[in-house]
C-alpha positions in Angstrom: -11.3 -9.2 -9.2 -11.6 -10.5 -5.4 -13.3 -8.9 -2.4 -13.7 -9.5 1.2 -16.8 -8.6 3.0 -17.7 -4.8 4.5 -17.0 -4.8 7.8 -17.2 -2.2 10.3 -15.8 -1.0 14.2 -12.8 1.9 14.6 -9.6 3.2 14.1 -6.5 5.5 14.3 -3.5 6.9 11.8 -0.8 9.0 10.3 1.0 11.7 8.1 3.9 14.6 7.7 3.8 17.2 5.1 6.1 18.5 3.0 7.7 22.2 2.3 6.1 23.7 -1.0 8.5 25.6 -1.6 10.0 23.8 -4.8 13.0 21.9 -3.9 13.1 19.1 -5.1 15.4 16.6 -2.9 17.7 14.1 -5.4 18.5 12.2 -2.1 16.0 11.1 0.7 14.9 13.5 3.6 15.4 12.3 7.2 11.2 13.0 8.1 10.6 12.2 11.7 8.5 9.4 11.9 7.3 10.1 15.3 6.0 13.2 13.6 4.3 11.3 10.8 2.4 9.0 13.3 1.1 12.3 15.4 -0.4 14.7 12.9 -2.2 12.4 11.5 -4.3 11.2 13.9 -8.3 11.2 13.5 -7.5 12.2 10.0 -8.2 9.8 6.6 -4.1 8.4 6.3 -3.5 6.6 2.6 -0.1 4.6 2.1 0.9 3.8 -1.6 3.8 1.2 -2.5 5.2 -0.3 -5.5 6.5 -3.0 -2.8 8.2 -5.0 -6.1 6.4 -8.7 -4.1 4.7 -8.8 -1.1 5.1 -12.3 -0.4 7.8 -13.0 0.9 7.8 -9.4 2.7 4.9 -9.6 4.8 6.7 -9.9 8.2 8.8 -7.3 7.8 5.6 -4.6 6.1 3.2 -5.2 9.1 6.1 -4.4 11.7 6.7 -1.4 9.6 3.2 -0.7 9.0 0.9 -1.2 12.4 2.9 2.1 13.6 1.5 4.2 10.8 -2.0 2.8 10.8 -3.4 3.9 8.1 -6.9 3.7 7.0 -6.2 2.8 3.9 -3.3 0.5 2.1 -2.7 0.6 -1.4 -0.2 -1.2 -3.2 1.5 -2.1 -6.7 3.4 -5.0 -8.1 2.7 -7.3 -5.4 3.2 -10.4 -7.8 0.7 -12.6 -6.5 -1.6 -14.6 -8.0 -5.6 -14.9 -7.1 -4.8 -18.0 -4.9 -1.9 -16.5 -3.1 -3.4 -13.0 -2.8 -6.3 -14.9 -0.3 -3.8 -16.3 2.3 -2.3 -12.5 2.8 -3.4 -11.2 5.9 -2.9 -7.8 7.9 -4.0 -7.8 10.9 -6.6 -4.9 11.6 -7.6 -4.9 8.0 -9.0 -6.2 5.4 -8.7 -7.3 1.6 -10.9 -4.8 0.1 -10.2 -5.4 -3.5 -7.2 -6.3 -5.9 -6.6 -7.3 -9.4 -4.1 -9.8 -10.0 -2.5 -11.3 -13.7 -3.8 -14.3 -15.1 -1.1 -14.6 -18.3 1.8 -12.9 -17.3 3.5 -13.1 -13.9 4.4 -10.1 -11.7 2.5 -7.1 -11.2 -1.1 -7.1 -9.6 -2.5 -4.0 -7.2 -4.4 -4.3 -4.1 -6.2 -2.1 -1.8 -6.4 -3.1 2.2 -8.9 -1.3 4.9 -8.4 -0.8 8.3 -11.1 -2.5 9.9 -12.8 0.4 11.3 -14.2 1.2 8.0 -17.0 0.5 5.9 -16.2 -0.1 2.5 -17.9 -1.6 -0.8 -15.7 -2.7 -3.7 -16.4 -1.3 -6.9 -15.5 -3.8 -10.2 -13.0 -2.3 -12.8 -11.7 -5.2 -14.1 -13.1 -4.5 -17.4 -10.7 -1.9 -17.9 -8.1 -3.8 -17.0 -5.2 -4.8 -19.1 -2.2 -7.0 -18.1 1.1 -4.3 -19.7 -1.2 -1.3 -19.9 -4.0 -0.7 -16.9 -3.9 -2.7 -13.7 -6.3 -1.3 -11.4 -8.7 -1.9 -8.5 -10.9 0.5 -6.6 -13.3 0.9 -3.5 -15.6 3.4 -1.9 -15.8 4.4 1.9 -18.0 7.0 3.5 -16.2 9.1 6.3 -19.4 11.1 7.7 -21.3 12.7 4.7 -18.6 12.4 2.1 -18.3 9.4 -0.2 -14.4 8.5 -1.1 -13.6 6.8 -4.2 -10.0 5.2 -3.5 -8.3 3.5 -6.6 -5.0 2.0 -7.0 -3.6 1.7 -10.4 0.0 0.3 -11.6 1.1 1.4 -15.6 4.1 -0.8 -16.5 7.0 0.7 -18.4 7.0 -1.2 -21.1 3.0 -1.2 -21.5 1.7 0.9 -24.1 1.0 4.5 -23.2 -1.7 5.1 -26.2 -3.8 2.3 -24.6 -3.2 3.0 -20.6 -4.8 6.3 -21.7 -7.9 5.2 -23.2 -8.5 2.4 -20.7 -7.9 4.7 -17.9 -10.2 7.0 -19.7 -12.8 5.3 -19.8 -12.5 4.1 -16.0 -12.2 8.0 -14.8 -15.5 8.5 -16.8 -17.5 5.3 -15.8 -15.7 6.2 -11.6 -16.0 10.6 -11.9 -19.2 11.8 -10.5 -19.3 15.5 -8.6 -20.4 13.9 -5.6 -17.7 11.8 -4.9 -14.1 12.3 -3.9 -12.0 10.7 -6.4 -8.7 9.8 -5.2 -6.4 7.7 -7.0 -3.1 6.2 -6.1 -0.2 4.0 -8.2 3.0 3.7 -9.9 2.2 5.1 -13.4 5.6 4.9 -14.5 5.7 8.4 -15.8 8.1 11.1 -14.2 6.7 14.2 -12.3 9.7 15.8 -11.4 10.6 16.4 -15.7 8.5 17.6 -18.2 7.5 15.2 -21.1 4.7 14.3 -23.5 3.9 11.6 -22.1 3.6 13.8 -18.5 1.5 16.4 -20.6 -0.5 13.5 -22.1 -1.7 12.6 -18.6 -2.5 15.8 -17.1 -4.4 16.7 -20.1 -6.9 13.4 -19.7 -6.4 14.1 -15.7 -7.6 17.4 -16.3 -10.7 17.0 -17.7 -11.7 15.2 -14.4 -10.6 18.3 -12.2 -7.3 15.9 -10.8 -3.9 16.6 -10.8 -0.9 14.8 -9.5 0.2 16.2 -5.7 4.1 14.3 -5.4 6.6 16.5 -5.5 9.5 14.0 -4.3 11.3 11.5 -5.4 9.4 8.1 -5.3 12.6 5.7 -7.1 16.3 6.9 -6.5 18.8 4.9 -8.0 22.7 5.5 -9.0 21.6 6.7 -11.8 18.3 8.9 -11.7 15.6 9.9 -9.3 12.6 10.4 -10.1 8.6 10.5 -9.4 6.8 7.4 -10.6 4.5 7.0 -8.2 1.6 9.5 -7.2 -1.4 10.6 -6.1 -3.9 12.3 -8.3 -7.0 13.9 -6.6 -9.2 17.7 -6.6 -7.4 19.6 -5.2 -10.8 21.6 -4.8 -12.4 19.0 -3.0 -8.8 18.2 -0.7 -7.9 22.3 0.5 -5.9 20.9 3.4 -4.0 17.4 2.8 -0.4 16.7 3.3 2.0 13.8 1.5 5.2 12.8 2.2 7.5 10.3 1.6 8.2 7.3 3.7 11.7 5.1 3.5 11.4 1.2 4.6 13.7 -0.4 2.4 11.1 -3.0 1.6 11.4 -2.1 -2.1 13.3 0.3 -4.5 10.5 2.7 -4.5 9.7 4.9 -1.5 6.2 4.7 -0.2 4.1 7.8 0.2 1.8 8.5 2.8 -1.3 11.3 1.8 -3.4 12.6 4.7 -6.5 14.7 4.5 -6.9 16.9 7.4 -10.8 17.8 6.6 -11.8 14.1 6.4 -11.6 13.6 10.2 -12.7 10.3 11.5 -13.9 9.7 14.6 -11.6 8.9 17.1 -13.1 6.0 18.2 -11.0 3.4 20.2 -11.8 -0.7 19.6 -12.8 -2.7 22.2 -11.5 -6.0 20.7 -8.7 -7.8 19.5 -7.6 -10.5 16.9 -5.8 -13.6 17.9 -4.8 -16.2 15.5 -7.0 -19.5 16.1 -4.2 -22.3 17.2 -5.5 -25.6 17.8 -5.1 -29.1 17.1 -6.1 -28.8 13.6 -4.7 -25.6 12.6 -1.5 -27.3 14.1 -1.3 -30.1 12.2 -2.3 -28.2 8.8 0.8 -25.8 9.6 3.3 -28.8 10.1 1.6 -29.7 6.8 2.0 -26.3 4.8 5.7 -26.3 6.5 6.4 -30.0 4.7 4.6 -28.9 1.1 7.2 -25.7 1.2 10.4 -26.5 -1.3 12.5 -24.4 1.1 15.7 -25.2 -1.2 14.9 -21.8 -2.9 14.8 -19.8 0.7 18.7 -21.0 1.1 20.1 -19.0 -2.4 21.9 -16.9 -1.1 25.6 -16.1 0.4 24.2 -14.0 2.8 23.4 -15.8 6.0 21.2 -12.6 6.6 19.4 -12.9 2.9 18.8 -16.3 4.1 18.0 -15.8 7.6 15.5 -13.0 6.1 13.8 -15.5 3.4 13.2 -18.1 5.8 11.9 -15.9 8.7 9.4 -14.2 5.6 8.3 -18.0 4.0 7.8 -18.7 8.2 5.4 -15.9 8.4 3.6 -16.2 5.5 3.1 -20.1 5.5 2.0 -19.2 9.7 -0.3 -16.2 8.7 -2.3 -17.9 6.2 -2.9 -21.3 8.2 -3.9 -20.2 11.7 -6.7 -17.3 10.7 -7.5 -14.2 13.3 -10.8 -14.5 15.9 -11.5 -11.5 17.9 -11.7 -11.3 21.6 -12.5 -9.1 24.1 -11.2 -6.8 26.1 -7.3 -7.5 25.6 -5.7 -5.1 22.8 -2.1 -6.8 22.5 -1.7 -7.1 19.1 1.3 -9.2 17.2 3.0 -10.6 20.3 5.0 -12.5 18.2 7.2 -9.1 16.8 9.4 -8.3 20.1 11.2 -5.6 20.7 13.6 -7.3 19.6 12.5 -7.1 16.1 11.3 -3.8 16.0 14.8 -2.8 16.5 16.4 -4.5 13.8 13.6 -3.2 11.1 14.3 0.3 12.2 18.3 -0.5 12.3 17.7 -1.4 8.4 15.8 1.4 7.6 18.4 3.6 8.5 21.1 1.3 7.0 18.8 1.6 3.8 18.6 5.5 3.8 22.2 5.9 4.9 23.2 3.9 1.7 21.2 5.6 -0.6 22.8 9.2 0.6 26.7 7.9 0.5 
């Protein structure tokens, strides 16, 4: 279990919700993202994504990301280790906590704050087992109410008798009436069908007063779509939140975006920036890192877009984690280095993505 320090200053955010009126969609919905981005705003935004590796994706999630803003990023399966999880960087937040495998490769959850907040890490790594319960957590305070955020990632072929009492006893050691649980992850168990292992769930969710809010497909495939992933949370204690899904292409699985309209933060606007520190030394190390990287594995593919995309990803990460952020003051123009340009393409995939996933 890893943790970066609390740190505080402000923020902004983002959402859409989503018709209750029991339709269930076997293909994805065309939600506005303009929309998402505007009724969100000033209101406690949480993003959840099985992402299937984040390392050699980062490029591509902050450009889709930094429009959405949430406060808080949680994601599953991001198949790092503890050494490579430390060189990840967002700019505007912050590592708050993750759990990564030490026997097995893959998998891994992590939980990033916007830098606005303050946040302390809470240590569940005893209830942690690689195949059955991956999970991390954290707690932030948005005015009088205390937030208990977890991320948790069940594999499919983990054992289901053992994620239950592991996760069990987490809910019991992390409940208290006080505190607003919310918990996020891909639990590998569909909402959108009844089954025992569905009804298993609910009945242990139950007895902490949560329940699962997803009512969309999170995974659509040839073959099946279905709800995986979710958020479970009191509905008693979260009257007014919306959740909808959002389509990036970064991954088979849809991300979801849950906003809680009573949990309004205030709307508070930085007076800094972050610049990466380029220098001399931070040159040199990066021509370094650039030599050290076997790039005969970025060059696999047919594609010369696959390639074009692996390399432009290894780029990113390799420039990310050598030449670290310092703030400044007053100039807000963050990540100069993703043009117009760019942002173009990532939206031109996104739509490639959703249009081949409808034909």
């Amino acid at each position: 279990m890893g943790v970066s320090p609390a740190r505080t200053t402000n923020s902004k955010l983002s959402e859409r919700p989503l018709p209750d009126d029991g339709n269930l969609p076997s293909k994805r919905s065309n939600y506005n993202i303009m929309d998402v981005i505007f009724n969100s705003a000033s209101k406690l935004t949480i993003y959840h994504q099985n992402v299937r590796g984040l390392g050699n994706k980062m490029g591509e999630f902050e450009t889709h990301i930094l429009p959405l803003l949430p406060q808080v990023i949680c994601l599953t399966e991001h198949h790092l280790n503890n050494q490579q999880i430390g060189n990840i960087s967002i700019n505007q937040y912050l590592l708050g906590a993750y759990y990564c495998r030490s026997k097995h490769k893959f998998g891994g959850v992590n939980i990033f704050v916007h830098e606005s907040l303050i946040y302390s890490n809470i240590d569940v790594n005893k209830y942690c087992h690689e195949y059955d319960l991956e999970a991390c957590a954290l707690k932030i305070k948005i005015r009088s109410v205390v937030y208990c955020i977890v991320c948790i990632y069940r594999p499919p072929a983990g054992d289901l008798s053992k994620f239950l009492k592991l996760f069990d006893s987490m809910l019991a050691h992390l409940h208290s009436p006080p505190i607003n649980l919310i918990i996020c992850g891909d639990v590998n168990i569909n909402y959108l069908q009844t089954s025992n292992s569905k009804n298993q769930l609910d009945s242990l969710l139950a007895l902490y007063n949560l329940c699962g809010v997803v009512n969309f497909p999170t995974r659509i495939t040839d073959s099946s779509s279905t709800a995986i992933d979710n958020f479970f949370m009191d509905k008693g204690k979260n009257v007014k939140y919306s959740i909808s899904p959002i389509h990036n292409g970064l991954s088979d699985h849809d991300a979801q975006l849950l906003v809680l309209h009573d949990a309004i933060i205030n709307n508070q606007i930085p007076h800094s920036t972050t610049i990466p520190q380029i220098n001399e030394n931070t040159i040199a190390q990066f021509k370094l890192n650039l030599s050290y990287e076997n790039w005969s594995e970025t060059f696999t593919e047919d594609n010369v877009d696959t390639n074009f995309k692996n390399f432009l990803n290894t780029y990113l990460r390799i420039f990310n984690s050598t030449f670290p952020y310092k703030r400044i003051y007053p100039n807000r123009n963050r990540n100069a280095w993703i043009t117009k340009g760019i942002k173009i393409s990532c939206k031109h995939k996104e739509a490639l993505y959703i249009l081949s996933k409808n034909t």
